[in-house]
C-alpha positions as CSV (number, residue, x, y, z in Angstrom):
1,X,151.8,-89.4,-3.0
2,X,148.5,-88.3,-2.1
3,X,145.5,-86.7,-4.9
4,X,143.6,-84.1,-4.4
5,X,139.9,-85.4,-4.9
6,X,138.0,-82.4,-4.0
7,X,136.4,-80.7,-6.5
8,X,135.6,-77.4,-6.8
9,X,131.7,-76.2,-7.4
10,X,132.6,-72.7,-9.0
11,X,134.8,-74.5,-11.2
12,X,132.2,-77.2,-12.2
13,X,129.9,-74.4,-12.3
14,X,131.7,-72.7,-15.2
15,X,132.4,-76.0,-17.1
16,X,128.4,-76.3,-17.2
17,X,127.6,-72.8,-17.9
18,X,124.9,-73.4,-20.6
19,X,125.8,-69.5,-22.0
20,X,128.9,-70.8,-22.1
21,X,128.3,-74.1,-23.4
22,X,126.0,-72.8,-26.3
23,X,128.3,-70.4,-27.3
24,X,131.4,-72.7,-27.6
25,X,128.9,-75.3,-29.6
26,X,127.4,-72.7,-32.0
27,X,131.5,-71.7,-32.7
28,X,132.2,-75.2,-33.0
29,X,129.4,-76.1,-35.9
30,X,130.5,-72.8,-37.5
31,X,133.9,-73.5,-37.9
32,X,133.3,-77.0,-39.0
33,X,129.7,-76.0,-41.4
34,X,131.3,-77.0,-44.8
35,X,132.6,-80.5,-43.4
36,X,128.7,-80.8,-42.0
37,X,127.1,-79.7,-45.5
38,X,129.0,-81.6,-47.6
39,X,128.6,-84.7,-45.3
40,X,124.7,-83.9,-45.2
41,X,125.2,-83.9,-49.3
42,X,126.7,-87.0,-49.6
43,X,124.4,-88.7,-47.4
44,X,121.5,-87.2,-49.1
45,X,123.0,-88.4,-52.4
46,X,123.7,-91.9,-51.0
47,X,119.9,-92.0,-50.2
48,X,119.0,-90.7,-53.2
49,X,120.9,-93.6,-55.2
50,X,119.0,-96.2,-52.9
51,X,115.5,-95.2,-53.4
52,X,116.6,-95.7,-57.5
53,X,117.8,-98.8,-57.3
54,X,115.2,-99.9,-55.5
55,X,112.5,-98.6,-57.7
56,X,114.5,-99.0,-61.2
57,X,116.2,-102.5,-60.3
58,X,114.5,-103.9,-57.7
59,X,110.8,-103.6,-58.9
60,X,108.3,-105.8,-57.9
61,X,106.2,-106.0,-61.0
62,X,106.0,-109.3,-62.6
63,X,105.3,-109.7,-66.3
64,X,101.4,-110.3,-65.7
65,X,101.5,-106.5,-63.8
66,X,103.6,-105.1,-66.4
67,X,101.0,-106.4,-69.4
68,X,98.4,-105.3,-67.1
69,X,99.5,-101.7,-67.2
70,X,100.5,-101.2,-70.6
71,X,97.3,-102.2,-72.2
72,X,95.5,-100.1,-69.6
73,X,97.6,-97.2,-70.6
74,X,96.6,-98.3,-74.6
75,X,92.7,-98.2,-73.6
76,X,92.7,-95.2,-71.9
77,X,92.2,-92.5,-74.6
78,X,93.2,-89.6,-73.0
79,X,93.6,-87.2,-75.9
80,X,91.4,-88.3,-79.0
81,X,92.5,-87.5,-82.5
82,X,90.8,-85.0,-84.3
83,X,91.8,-85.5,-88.2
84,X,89.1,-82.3,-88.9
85,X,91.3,-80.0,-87.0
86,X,94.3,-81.5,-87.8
87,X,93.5,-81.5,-91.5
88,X,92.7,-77.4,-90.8
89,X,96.4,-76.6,-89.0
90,X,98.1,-78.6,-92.2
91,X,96.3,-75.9,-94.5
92,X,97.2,-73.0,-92.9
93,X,100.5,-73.8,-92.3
94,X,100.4,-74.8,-96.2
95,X,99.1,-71.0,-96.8
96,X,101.4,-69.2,-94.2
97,X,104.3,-71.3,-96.2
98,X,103.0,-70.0,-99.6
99,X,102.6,-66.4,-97.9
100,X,106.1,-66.3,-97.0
101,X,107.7,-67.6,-100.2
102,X,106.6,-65.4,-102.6
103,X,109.2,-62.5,-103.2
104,X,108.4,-59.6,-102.2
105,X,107.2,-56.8,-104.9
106,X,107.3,-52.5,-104.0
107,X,108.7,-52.4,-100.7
108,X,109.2,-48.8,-99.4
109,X,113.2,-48.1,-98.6
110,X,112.6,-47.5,-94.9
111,X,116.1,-46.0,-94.5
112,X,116.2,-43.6,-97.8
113,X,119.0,-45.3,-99.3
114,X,117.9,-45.5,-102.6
115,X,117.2,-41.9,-104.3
């Protein structure tokens, strides 16, 4: 029994038809976009779950760094105390509080229920 090893251009021509190729590719990845997206998801999250462990459980601060940090964080005043205007804020709220608990006294019957 003897093969046929001839191959035919026009044949190979269509098999490598880039129109043709794009097109069956583009169907291909359309049919199959949910099985991509959630494998891109999953990736991302695996990726995601790396970069924490490395920065939660594998940090490379020793205790000198850490100590370091937090009493640079305690010297550094960012937002300064001010008991004047803090002192000021308590009494009006004090007032506002006094305001609103006293009953209230001649109030006109907006919907002319009482005649």
């Amino acid at each position: 029994m003897k093969m046929n090893m001839q191959i035919d251009v026009k044949d190979l021509g269509k098999f490598f038809d880039l129109k043709n190729l794009g097109r069956n590719l583009a169907g291909f990845f359309f049919k199959k976009l949910q099985f991509f997206a959630l494998i891109l998801i999953f990736l991302s999250a695996l990726f995601l779950v790396f970069l924490w462990y490395n920065f939660i459980f594998n940090s490379d601060w020793n205790e000198a760094r850490v100590k370091e940090y937090t009493q640079a964080k305690q010297n550094k005043n960012e937002a300064i105390f001010n008991r004047g205007n803090f002192d000021k804020i308590i009494e009006e709220s004090n007032a506002r509080r006094v305001e609103f608990e006293k009953p209230l006294d001649n109030l006109e019957d907006i919907f002319r229920l009482n005649k």
